[in-house]
N, C-alpha and C positions, 0 to 999 in steps of 0.2 A: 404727917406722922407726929403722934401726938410726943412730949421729952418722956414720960413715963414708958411708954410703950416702945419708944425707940430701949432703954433701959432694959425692958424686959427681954425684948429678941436677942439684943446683945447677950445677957444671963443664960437666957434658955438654948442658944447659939454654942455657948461657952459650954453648957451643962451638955451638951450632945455631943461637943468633941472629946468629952475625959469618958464619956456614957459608953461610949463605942474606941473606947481607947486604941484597942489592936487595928481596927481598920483604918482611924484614924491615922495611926503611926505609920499605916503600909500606904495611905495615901500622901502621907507629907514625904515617905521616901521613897515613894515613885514620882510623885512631882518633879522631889529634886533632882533625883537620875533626869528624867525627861529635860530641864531645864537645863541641866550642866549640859549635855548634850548639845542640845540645841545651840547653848551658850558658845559650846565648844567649836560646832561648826562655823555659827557666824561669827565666832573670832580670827578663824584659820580664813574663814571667806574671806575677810577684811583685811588680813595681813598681805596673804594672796594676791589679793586686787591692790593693798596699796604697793607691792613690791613691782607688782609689774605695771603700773602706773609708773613708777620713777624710772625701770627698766624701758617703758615706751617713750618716757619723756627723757629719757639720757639718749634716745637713737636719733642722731642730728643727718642733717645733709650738709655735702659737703659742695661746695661750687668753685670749681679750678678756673682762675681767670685768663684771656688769653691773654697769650705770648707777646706779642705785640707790645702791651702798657708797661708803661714803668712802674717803676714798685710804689711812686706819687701819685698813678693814673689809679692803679692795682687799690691801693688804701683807699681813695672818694670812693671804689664800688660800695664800701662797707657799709655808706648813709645811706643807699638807694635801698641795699639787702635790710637795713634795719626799720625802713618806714615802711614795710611790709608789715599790714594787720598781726601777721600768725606768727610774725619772728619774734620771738623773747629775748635773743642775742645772738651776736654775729662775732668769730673771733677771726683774727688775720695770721695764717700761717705763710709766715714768706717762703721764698723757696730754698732759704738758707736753713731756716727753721726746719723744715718739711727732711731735708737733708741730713741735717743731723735726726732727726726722731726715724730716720730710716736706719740710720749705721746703730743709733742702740738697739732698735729689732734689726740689725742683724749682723750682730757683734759675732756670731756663730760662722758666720761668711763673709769674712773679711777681703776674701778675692772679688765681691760682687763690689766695692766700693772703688777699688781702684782706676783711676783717672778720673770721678765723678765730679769730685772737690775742682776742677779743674774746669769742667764741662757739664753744672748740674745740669741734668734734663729735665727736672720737677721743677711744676708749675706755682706761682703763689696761688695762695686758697684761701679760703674761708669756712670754718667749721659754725653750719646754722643752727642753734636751738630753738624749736619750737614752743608756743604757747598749749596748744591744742596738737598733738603726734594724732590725730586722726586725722587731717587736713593737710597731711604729707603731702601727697599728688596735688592737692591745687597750690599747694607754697611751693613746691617745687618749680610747677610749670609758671609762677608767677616771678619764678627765680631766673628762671632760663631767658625772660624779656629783659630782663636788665642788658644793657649793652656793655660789653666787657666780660661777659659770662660765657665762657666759652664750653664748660660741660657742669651738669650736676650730677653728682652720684645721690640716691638716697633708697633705702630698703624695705620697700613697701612691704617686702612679705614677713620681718619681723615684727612689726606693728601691725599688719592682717592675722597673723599668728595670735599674738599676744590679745589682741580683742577675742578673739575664738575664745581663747584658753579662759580670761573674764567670766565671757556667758554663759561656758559650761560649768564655770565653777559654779556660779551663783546661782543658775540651775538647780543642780543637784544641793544645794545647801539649801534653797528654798523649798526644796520636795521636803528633803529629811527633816526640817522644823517642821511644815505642815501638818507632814506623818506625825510627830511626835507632841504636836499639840495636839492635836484628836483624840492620841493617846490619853494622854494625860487628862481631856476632856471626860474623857469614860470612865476614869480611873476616880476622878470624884464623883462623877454623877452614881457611880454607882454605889459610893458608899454612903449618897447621903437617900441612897434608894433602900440601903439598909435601914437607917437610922427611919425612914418614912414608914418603911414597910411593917418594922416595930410596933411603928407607934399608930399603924393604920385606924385601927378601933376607936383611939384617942380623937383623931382627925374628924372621924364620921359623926363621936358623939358630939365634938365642937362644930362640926356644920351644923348637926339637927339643931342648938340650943342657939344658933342664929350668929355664931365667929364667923367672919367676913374670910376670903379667901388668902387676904393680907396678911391676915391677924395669924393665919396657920403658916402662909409661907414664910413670913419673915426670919424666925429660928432660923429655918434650915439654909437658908441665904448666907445668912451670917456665920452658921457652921461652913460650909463651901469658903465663903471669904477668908476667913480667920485659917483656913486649910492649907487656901491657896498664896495668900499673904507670907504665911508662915516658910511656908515650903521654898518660893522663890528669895525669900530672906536667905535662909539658910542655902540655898542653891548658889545667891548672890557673892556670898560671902566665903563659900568652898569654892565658885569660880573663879573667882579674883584670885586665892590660893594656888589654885593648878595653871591659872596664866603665869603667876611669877613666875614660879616655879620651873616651867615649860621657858618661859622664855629668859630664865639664867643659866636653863642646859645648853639653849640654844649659844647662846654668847658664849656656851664655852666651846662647841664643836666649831665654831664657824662665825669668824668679822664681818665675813660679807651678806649675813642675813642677818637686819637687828629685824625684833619685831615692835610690835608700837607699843608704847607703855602703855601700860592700863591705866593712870593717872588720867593722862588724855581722852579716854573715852569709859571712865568710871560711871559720870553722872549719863549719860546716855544708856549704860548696862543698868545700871538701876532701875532706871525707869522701864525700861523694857522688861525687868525680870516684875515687878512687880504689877506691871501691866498682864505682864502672860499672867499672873498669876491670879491676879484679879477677873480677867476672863471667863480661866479654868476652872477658880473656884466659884463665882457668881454662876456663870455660864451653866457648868455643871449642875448644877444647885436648882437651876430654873428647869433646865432640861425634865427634872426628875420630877421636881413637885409638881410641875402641871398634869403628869397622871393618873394623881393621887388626889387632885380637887373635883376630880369627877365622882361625888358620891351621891 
């Protein structure tokens, strides 16, 4: 492509989008709706998934040692539990420990404590964190060989749970982009099927006098891009707004759900809004003019 002629499409590009003003303007703001959207859901996907990511990876097992060791025998279990591949950390609850964090739950019932202090029954332990909460069952039962291990507790059905809860979110968040890029795909192709359709007559008489099929698509390419460009700017720039926002309501209802700063995952949304959008508008653009080259 020749610099003058890239120059011209760019112009004649430009001179399409102010030509057709009002469709224009219903196409940059149905882009954006589409894109906040989208935006919106794969933010909430991601907060979603990273919340129960920490939720799966705070669910430890726990391995009561037996009775038998002393609390010197009890402590060396902890190096065998920690050169286990899957273990990320191993903590040592003695049974003195374990004792007291019983009587604070259950300050409420203070007749269940007495003579206990005297006779604890509770085991020393070890509270395990995982690397990987999907490989629960096999760190578990690789827990249970250690000698000195007398039970493991660990909850496989809230980590079977919370994987479910994952894939249907992601699921349903990757339908509704789908749907609403498609949307959005039609949404410019069809206004730059107006703007062709316009200029049909114009097209035919530049085929007959020997303009190459480039020469006629380019404009309208460049209209679609500059559409699409535009819209996910603006879409970029209103999402990042309704995430603060949303997530300084949230910090006021509730400590226990932050959500992820958008600093952290700024340049990753950009890139994505401006990719969708680049798609949409090229995409769209091409859909339409091929046609139209049929004369």
């Amino acid at each position: 492509m020749k610099r003058y002629e890239f120059g011209y499409f760019i112009i004649e590009g430009t001179k399409n989008v102010f030509l057709h003003g009002f469709m224009s303007f219903a196409a940059v703001g149905i882009i954006v709706a589409c894109l906040i959207i989208m935006g919106s859901f794969t933010l909430l996907s991601f907060n979603i998934s990273n919340l129960l990511v920490t939720v799966q990876n705070e669910n430890e097992i726990t391995a009561r040692i037996d009775e038998s060791l002393s609390d010197a025998e009890a402590r060396s279990v902890g190096s065998k539990i920690n050169a286990i591949a899957n273990v990320r950390d191993c903590e040592f609850v003695s049974r003195d420990k374990a004792l007291e964090n019983f009587a604070q739950s259950s300050a409420d019932n203070a007749d269940l404590l007495i003579g206990l202090e005297q006779d604890n029954p509770l085991r020393n332990s070890y509270r395990i964190f995982l690397v990987d909460a999907q490989k629960m069952n096999e760190t578990a039962k690789d827990i249970e060989k250690i000698p000195g291990v007398a039970l493991v507790s660990a909850d496989y059905g809230i980590v079977t749970g919370i994987m479910k809860v994952r894939e249907i979110v992601n699921l349903i968040s990757y339908i509704i982009i789908l749907v609403l890029f498609v949307i959005s795909v039609f949404i410019i192709s069809n206004t730059v099927k107006l703007a062709t359709f316009d200029r049909r007559d114009e097209i035919a008489i530049m085929k007959m006098v020997g303009a190459t099929n480039g020469f006629i698509r380019w404009p309208f390419v460049f209209e679609g891009l500059i559409l699409g460009v535009l819209g996910s700017a603006i879409a970029y720039f209103a999402q990042w707004w309704l995430y603060e926002a949303a997530g300084g309501r949230v910090a006021e209802l509730t400590q226990m759900v932050q959500m992820v700063p958008f600093d952290l995952i700024s340049r990753e949304m950009l890139f994505a809004f401006l990719g969708a959008g680049f798609l949409v508008g090229v995409g769209g653009s091409l859909l339409t003019i091929r046609k139209f080259m049929r004369v």
